[in-house]
C-alpha positions, -999 to +999 in steps of 0.1 A: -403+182+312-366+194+301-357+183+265-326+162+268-322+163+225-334+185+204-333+187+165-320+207+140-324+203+103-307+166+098-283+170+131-292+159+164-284+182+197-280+166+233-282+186+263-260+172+286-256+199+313-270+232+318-234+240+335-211+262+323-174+280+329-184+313+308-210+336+320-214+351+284-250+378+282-253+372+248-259+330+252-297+328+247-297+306+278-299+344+300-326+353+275-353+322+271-356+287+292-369+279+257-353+271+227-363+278+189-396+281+207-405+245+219-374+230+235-376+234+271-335+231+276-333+245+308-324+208+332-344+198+356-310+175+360-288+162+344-291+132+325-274+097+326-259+074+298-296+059+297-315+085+294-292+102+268-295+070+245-333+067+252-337+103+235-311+094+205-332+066+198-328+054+160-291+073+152-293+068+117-318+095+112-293+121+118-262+131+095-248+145+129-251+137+171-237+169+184-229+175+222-242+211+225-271+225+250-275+254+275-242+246+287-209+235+281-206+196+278-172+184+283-178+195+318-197+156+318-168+146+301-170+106+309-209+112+298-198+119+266-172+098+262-194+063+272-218+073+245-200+083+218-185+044+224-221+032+222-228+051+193-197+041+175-205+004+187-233+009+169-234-006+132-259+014+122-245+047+134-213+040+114-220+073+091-232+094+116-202+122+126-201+126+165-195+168+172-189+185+204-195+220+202-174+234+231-162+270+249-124+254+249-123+253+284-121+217+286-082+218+302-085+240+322-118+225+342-103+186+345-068+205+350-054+182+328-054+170+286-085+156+281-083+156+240-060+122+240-094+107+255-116+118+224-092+099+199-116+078+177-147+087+196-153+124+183-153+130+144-155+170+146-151+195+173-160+235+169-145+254+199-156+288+207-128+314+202-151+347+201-126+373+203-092+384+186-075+387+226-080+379+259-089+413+266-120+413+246-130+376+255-129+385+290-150+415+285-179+397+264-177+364+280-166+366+315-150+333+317-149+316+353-107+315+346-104+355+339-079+364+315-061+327+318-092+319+298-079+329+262-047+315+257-058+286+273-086+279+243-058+291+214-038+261+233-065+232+234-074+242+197-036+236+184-038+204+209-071+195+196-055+187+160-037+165+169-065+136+180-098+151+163-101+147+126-119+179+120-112+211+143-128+243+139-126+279+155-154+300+157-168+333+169-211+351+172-208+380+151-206+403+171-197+444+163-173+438+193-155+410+177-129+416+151-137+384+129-111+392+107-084+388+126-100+359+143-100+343+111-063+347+110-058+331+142-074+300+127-055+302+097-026+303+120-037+275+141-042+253+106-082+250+116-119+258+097-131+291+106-168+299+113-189+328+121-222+320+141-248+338+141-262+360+167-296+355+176-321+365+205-348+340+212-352+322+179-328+299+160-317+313+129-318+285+101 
């Protein structure tokens, strides 16, 4: 049976869709069906509002709920939306910080601004920058969009400060990527930077 959450250290992962607008062969989904070695990510389908709760179960446990699986989850953007309200309806889950963990392409797949819709639902969102140009990112990811790809994700991260308390770029260290001057682009933007480590088929902790 798939694993809708899965959890790591004191956050909680929900794997909302196995969908996805990169096509990037370092994501370990092209290497395992498995992840860390015992959750089965890969969806048999997706899952609904129900099902997602019914695998949160008891919020409080977790310091984080994160929207992050073998695909890219504001693709089941109303998904996420109905149960972050739930969770923030929740008085328990009142210290809990709601995360998406996202490839950026969020604008260009609903063809529209969908960050004034996560006002006051998400707490944090880390967007995947991965490269310097869009050049490079369409060489190591191969984005669905092409080249339109890049500047597109630089855009919704500037956008995505201006409704989401905490914004942060990142990119997998990779020898391809210059993180250096990827750093500078978040500087420039006013965001967190982070570099994510690369791993094959078992999370790095």
């Amino acid at each position: 049976m798939s694993d809708i959450a899965y959890q790591v250290r004191d956050s909680l992962y929900l794997n909302i869709t196995n969908r996805c607008t990169n096509q990037c062969p370092f994501c370990i989904r092209y290497k395992k069906r498995e992840f860390d070695q015992k959750y089965l990510l890969w969806l048999e389908k997706e899952p609904s509002i129900e099902e997602i709760m019914a695998a949160i179960g008891d919020p409080t446990k977790y310091k984080q709920i994160v929207f992050c699986g073998y695909g890219e989850p504001l693709i089941r953007l109303d998904i996420i939306k109905e149960v972050s309200r739930k969770l923030k309806a929740d008085s328990r889950a009142r210290e809990v910080k709601i995360r998406i963990d996202t490839n950026g392409h969020g604008n260009l797949f609903w063809g529209k601004n969908i960050l004034p819709e996560l006002k006051g639902l998400i707490d944090f969102i880390s967007i995947s920058l991965n490269a310097e140009n869009a050049e490079v990112y369409d060489q190591i990811c191969h984005s669905f969009y092409g080249k339109a790809a890049y500047p597109a994700i630089v855009e919704f991260i500037r956008e995505a400060k201006k409704y989401i308390p905490e914004v942060e770029a990142s990119v997998v260290d990779l020898p391809t990527v210059n993180k250096e001057k990827c750093r500078q682009i978040a500087a420039d933007l006013g965001v967190k930077f982070r570099v994510r480590p690369y791993y094959e088929e078992t999370y790095v902790r």
